[in-house]
N, C-alpha and C positions, 0 to 999 in steps of 0.2 A: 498479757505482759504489762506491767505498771509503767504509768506515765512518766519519763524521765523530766524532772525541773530542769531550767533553764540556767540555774548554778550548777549543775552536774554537767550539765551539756559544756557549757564556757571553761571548764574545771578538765574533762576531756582535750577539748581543741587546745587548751593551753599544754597539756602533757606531751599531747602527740606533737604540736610545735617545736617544742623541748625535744624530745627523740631527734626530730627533722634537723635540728639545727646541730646536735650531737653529730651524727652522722654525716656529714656535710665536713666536718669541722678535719684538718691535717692531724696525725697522731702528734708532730712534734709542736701541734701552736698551744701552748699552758696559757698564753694570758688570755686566746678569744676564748679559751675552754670555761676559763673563771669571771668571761663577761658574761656568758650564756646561760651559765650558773646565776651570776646573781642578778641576772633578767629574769629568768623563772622562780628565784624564791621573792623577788619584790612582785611580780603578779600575781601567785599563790596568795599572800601576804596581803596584797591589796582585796582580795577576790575572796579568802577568807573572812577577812575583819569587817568586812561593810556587806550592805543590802545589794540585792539586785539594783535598783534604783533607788536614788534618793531622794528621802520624804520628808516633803514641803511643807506638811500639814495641809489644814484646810485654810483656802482664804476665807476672809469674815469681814462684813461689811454692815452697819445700820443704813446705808445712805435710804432703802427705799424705808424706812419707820421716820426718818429724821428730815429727809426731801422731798419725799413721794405722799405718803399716806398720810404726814400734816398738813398738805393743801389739798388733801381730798374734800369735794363738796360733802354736805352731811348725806346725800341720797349714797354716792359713790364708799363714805365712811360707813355706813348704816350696814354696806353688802358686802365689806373687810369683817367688820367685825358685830356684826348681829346687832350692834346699839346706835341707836345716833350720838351726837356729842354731847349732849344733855344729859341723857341715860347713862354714858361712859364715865362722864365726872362724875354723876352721883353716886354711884357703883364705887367707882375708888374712893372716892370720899368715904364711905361705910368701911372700905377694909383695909385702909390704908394703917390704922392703927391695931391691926389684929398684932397679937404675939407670935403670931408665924413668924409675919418680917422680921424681927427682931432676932441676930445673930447672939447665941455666947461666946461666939469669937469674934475675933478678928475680920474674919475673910467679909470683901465687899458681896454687896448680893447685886441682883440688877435691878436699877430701879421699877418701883411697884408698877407704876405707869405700861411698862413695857414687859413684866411679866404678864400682868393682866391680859394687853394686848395679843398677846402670845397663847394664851389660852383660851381666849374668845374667838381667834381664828382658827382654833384647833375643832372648837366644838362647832364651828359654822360651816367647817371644810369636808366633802366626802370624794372618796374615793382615791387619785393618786395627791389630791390637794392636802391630804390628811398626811402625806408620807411626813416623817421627822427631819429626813436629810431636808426636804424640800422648805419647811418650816421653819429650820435651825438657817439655812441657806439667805430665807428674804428676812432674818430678823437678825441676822452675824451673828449667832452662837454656835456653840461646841453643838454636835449632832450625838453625841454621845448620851451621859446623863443627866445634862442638863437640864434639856426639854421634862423630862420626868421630873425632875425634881421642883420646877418651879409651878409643873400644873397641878404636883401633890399640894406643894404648898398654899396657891390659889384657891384651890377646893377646898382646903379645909377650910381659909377665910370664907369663901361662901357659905358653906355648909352652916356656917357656925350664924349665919343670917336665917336660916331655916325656920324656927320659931317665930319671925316678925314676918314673913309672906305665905308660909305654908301652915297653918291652920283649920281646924275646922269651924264654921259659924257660932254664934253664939245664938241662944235661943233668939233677941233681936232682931239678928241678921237673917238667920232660919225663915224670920215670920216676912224679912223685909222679900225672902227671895221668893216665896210660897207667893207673894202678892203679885210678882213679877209675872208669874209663870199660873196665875187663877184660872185666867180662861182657856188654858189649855190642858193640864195636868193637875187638877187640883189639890194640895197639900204636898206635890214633888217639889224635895228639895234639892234634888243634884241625879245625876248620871251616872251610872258605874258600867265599865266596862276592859276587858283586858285588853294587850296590845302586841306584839311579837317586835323583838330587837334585832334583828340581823348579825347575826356574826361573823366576820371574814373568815374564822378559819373556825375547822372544827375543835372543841377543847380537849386536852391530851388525857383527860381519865371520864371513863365514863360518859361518854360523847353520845351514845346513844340517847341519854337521856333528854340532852338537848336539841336533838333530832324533831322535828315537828310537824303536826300536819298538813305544813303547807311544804314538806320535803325539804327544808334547810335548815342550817343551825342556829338557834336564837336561844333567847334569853326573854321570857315574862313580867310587863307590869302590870298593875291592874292601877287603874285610876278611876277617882270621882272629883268630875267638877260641876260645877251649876250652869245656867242656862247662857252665862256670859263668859263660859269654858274657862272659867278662874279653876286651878286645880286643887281641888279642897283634900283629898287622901291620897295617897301615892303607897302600895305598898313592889316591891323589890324582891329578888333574889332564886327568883325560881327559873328552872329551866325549861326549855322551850316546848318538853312533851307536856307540862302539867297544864288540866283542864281548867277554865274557869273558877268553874265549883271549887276547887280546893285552893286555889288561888284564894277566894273571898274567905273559903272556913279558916284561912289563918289568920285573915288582919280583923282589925280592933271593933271593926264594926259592926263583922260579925258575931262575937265573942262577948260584947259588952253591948247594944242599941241600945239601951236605957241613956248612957251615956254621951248620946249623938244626936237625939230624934228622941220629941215627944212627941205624943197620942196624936195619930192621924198624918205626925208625918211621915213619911218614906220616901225611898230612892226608885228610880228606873233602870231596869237590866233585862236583856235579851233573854231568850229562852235557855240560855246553856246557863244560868245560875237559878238557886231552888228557890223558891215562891217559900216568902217570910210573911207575917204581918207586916216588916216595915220595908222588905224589894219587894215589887211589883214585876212582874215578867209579862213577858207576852205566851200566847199559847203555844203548845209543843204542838207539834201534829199527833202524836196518842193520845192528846188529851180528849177525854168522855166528857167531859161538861158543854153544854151550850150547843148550840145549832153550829152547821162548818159556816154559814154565814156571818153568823156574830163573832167567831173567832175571829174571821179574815176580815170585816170591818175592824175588831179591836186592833188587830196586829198590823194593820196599813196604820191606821191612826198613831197606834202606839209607838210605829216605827218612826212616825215622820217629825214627832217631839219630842225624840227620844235622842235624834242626829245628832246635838251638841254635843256627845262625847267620843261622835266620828271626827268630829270637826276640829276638836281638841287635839285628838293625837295627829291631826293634820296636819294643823299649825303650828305644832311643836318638831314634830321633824322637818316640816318644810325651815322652818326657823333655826334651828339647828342639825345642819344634815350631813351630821357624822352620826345622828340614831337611825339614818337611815340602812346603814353595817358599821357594826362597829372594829376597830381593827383590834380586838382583842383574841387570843389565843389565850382561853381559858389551861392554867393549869396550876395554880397554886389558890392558897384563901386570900390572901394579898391580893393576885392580881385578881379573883373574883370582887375582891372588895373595891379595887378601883374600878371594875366596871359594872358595881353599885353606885359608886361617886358619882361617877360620868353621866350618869343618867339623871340622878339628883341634882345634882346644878343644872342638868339644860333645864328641870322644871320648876326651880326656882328662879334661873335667869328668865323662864316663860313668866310666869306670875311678874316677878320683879317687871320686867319689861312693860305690860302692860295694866298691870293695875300698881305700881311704886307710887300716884299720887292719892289712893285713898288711905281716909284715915276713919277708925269704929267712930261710926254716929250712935251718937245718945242722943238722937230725937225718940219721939213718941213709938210705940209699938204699931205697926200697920195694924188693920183691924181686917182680916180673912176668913173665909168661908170654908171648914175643914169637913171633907167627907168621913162618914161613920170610920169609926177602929175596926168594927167587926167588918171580916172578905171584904178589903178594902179594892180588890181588882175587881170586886160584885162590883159594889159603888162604883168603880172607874167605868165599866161596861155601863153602868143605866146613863151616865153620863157622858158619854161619846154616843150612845142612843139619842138622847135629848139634843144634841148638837145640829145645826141645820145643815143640810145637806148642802155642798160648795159644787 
């Protein structure tokens, strides 16, 4: 039997009141008969035209942005919003004059200062801290479209910084990082490795695919950063069953290495990507080459300098930890596209964060020692051979 509302219910007692008062009433009294009448058509009338309860709207308040979170010390500001007060000016500063903000109409926006803020908490918050109501609630906005609309807007401002923090080295830089990392790796210029996103709910088409083998639903990046977890390549968009390997066979570095890496250099990657001239792997266990001893010394070895790009996606979720689930319900290319976005700004507010005050040296070229081109993992093996025992 269907649930009766509580206007049908109140709609009921009013009728049957009606009947009780009918009946009650002397055949000869005409004027209570025509009070009783127009008591029942002005409650019909009332009870018709209006809501069960009447709606207040939401209250909306800045007081904690406006009294609270401006005298927060920078340690306490730092765990609001992912940046100190240093890093937050100069961050707005950069996008304060994007063409986003900039309305062709009329309508007021909210100031830059406080959308930012609104976004920077969003990406630092996980779990019910990430809810909209709860966000829209400590910043006095609308819980509605708001929130979306001002962290599309933010994103694209960032996004559009992309070019000036995410990069990859220049030969220079290449030789500067190669110098860094000589006596442990010699001629690796950077880490690659995938990552799995979390996703709160399963996506509405095709959900299997983003099913993965760790039994949840995610979403895939793959990154390469260098030994100081700067993150130099970022590629996006895949879902949470696809391997490794196919991961790398689509971004640029695999497709193009001329273009990224001269002779002798390459990158580091675990055993689930395929051994290049310019990635280096560690051994598979089917591999037939070498003693199992030389393997398992390479692969302790290789594993233990290879960590930076554990470390990386460490510090990036831990840093912003709404990638630790994201609250997306994949089902359109839009909202697929936003939660591309969302992952691109935490790793350009990563980078931004920590490396915003270098700037490209044109000093002299470091001067390094680069192992032969040809089976560069030969070379790497006689070289962790020669290495003294710790």
């Amino acid at each position: 039997m269907p649930r009766r509302s509580e206007k049908s219910k109140l709609i009921a007692a009013i009728c049957e009141k009606y009947l009780q008062d009918i009946l009650m009433l002397e055949l000869s009294d005409d004027d209570e008969q025509e009070e009783v009448d127009e008591q029942f058509r002005v409650n019909m009338l009332i009870l018709l035209n209006n809501r069960r309860s009447a709606h207040l709207g939401v209250s909306k308040s800045n007081h904690w942005e406006r009294n609270v979170l401006k005298h927060f010390d920078e340690n306490r500001f730092c765990q609001m919003m992912r940046l100190n007060q240093t890093e937050f000016a100069y961050l707005l500063n950069l996008i304060k004059d994007d063409d986003v903000f900039r309305n062709d109409y009329n309508a007021a926006q909210l100031s830059i200062d406080t959308q930012l803020k609104i976004v920077l908490f969003r990406l630092g918050s996980s779990g019910e801290g990430l809810s909209v109501r709860k966000v829209a609630s400590l910043f006095g906005i609308g819980d509605g479209g708001t929130i979306q609309i001002v962290t599309r807007r933010v994103f694209k401002a960032i996004i559009n910084l992309k070019q000036r923090f995410l990069y990859w080295p220049d030969e220079r830089e290449r030789l500067k990082l190669i110098a860094a990392t000589e006596k442990e790796l010699p001629g690796c210029v950077g880490y690659i490795d995938g990552s799995e996103i979390k996703l709160a709910e399963a996506p509405v088409r095709n959900h299997e695919i983003f099913f993965s083998r760790k039994r949840q639903y995610s979403v895939k990046i793959q990154v390469i950063c260098d030994h100081r977890l700067r993150i130099r390549q970022l590629t996006l968009g895949y879902p949470g069953s696809v391997h490794d390997a196919k991961m790398f066979s689509g971004c640029l570095l695999s497709k193009h290495p001329n273009r990224f890496l001269s002779t002798s250099q390459w990158i580091a990657g675990d055993s689930a990507y395929p051994l290049k001239p310019f990635l280096v792997t560690s051994f598979r266990q089917n591999c037939t080459e070498y003693s199992r001893e030389e393997k398992e010394n390479f692969n302790k070895y290789f594993s233990k300098y290879r960590v930076p790009i554990e470390n990386c996606f460490g510090a990036l979720k831990e840093k912003f930890s709404s990638l630790k689930e994201l609250k997306f319900r994949l089902h359109t290319i839009q909202n697929k596209r936003e939660c591309n976005e969302w992952i691109m700004v935490c790793c350009i507010l990563h980078i931004f964060i920590n490396f915003n005050n270098e700037e490209h040296e044109s000093s002299v070229e470091p001067s390094v020692n680069l192992l032969p081109s040809t089976n560069l993992r030969h070379s790497i093996l006689n070289f962790i051979q020669n290495q003294p025992i710790v």
